[in-house]
C-alpha positions in Angstrom: -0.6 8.9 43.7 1.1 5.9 44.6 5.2 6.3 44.8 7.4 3.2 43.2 8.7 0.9 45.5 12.5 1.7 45.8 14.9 2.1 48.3 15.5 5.1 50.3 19.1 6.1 49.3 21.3 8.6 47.6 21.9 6.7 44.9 18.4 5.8 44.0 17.4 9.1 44.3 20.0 11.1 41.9 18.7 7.8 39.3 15.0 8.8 39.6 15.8 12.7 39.1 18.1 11.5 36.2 14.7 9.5 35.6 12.4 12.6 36.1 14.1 14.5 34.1 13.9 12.3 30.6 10.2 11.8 31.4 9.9 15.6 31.4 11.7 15.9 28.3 10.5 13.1 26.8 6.6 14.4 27.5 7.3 17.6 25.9 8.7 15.9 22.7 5.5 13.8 22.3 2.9 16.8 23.1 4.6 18.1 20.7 4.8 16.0 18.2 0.7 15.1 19.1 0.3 18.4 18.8 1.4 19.0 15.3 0.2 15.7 14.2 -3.4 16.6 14.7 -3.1 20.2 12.8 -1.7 17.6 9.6 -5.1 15.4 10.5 -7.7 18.4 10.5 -5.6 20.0 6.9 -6.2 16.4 5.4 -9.1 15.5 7.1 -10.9 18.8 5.2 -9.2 17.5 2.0 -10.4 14.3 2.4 -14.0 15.7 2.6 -13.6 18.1 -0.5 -12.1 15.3 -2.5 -14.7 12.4 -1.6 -18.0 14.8 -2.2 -16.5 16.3 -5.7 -15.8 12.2 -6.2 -19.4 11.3 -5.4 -21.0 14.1 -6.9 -18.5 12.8 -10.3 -19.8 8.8 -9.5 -23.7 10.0 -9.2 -23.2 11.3 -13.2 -21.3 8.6 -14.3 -24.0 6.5 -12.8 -26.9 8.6 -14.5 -24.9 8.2 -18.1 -24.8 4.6 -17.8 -28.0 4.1 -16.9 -29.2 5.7 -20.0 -27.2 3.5 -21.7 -28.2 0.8 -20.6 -32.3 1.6 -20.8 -31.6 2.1 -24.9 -29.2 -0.9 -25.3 -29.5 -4.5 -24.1 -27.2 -6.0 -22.5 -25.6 -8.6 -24.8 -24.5 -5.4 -26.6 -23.2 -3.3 -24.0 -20.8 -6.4 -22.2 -19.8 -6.7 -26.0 -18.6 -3.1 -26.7 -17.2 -3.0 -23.1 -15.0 -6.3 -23.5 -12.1 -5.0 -25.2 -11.3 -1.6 -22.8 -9.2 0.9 -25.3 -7.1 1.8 -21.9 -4.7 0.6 -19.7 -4.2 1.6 -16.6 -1.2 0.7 -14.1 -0.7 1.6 -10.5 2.4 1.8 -8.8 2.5 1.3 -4.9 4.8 2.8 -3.0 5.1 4.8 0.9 5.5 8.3 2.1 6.1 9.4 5.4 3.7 11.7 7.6 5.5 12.7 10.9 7.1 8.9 11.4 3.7 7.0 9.9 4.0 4.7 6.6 1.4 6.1 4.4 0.7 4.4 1.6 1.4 6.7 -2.1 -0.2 5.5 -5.3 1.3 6.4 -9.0 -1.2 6.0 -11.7 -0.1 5.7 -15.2 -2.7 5.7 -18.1 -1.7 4.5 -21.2 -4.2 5.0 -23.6 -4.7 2.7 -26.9 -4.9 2.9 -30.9 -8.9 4.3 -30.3 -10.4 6.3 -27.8 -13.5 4.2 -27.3 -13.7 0.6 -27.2 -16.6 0.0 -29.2 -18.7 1.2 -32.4 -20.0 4.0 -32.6 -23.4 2.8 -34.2 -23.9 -0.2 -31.9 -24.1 2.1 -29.0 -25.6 5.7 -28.6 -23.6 8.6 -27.3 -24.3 8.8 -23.8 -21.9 5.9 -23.6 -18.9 8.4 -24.6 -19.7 10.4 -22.2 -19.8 7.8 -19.9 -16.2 6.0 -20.6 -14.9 9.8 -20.4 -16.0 10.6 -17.1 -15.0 7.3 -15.7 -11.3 7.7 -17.2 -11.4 11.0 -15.4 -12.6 9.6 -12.4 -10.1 6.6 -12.1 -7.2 8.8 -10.6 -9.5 10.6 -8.2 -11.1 7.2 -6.6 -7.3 6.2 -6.2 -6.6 9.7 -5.0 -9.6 9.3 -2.4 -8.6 5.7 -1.2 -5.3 6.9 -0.7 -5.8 10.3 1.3 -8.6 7.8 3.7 -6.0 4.9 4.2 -3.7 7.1 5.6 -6.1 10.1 7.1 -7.1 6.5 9.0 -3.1 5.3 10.3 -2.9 9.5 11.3 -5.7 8.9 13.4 -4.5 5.4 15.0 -1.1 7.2 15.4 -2.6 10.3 17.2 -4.3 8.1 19.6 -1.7 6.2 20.2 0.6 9.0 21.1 -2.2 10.5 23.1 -1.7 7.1 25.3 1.9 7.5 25.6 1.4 11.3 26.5 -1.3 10.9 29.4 0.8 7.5 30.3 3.7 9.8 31.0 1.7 13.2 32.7 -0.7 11.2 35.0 1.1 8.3 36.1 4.8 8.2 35.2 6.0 11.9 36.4 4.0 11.6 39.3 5.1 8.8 40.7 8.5 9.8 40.0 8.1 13.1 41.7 6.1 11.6 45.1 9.2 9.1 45.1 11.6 11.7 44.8 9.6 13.3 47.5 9.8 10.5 49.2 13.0 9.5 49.7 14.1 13.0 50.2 12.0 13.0 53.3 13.5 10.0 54.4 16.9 10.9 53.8 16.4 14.0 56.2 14.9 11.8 58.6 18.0 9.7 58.6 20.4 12.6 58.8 18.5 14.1 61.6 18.9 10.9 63.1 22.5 10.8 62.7 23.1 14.1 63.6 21.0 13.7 66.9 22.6 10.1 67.5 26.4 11.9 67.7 24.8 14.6 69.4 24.2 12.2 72.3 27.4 10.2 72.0 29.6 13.3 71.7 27.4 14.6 75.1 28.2 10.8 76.6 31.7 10.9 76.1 31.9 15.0 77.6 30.2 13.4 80.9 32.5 11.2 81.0 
């Protein structure tokens, strides 16, 4: 591992313990933090694939209903009971946070209107109730889905992210610090012994004489 390029002094090397040390703690925090992050991921993640097959499996009848509709009715008649929906529905945006990440939070708010159904009942046959029924149902669960994915998705980017910062700091940062240290505490005792041999041979000069 290749050691920063400082110099060898006292002074530099009480900064890169002081340096060390943060790293150290600042590494635990984040494995931490990954850590716990990716147990939120894999609860949601398995919500997110209950949620999207009961949602598909919900789409694939709605589908089926309409289809029959549409093979008994033409088309001119169904875009003219549809025109006029009989409910309104309003969505309010808004954020919520999961471990530091800005997920986004949907509100929905049905309001329904004077009839149930925005049509005749004898211009259009009954499968078509069934239809509109399952679709107001389904409304808040798409939301629910694209909500729960948009931010299972930001988890994810986070996670890796932090991963980054975490390896950054264990294979590169505290290593470097540590053969450093190393480093210029090895030099340091080179330069005392030095010293220490250096008056050594003055002290034995000055005896002599």
């Amino acid at each position: 591992m290749a050691r920063l390029n400082v110099n060898p002094t006292r002074m530099e090397l009480k900064r890169l313990k002081g340096r060390l040390k943060t790293a150290v703690r600042g590494h635990k925090l984040l494995k931490d933090k990954s850590d716990e992050m990716i147990r939120i991921f894999s609860v949601r993640l398995r919500e997110n694939k209950k949620l999207r097959e009961k949602v598909e499996e919900e789409v694939a009848v709605v589908f089926k209903s309409f289809a029959l509709v549409s093979g008994t009715t033409t088309d001119a008649v169904l875009n003219l009971a549809f025109s006029m929906p009989s409910t309104k529905i309003d969505v309010e945006t808004g954020y919520t946070s999961i471990m530091g990440v800005e997920a986004p939070k949907l509100k929905v708010t049905t309001q329904k209107g004077k009839y149930d159904y925005p049509y005749s009942f004898t211009a259009i046959t009954s499968e078509a109730d069934y239809g509109i029924k399952k679709v107001n149902e389904l409304i808040e669960k798409l939301l629910s889905l694209a909500e729960i994915e948009k931010s299972n998705r930001m988890l994810a980017a986070e996670i890796e992210k932090n991963k980054r910062r975490v390896n950054a700091l264990e294979y590169i940062m505290i290593p470097q610090l540590k053969e450093t240290i190393k480093y210029i505490a090895i030099k340091l005792d080179e330069n005392e012994r030095s010293n220490i041999a250096r008056m050594m041979k003055v002290k034995s000069l000055i005896t002599q004489e």
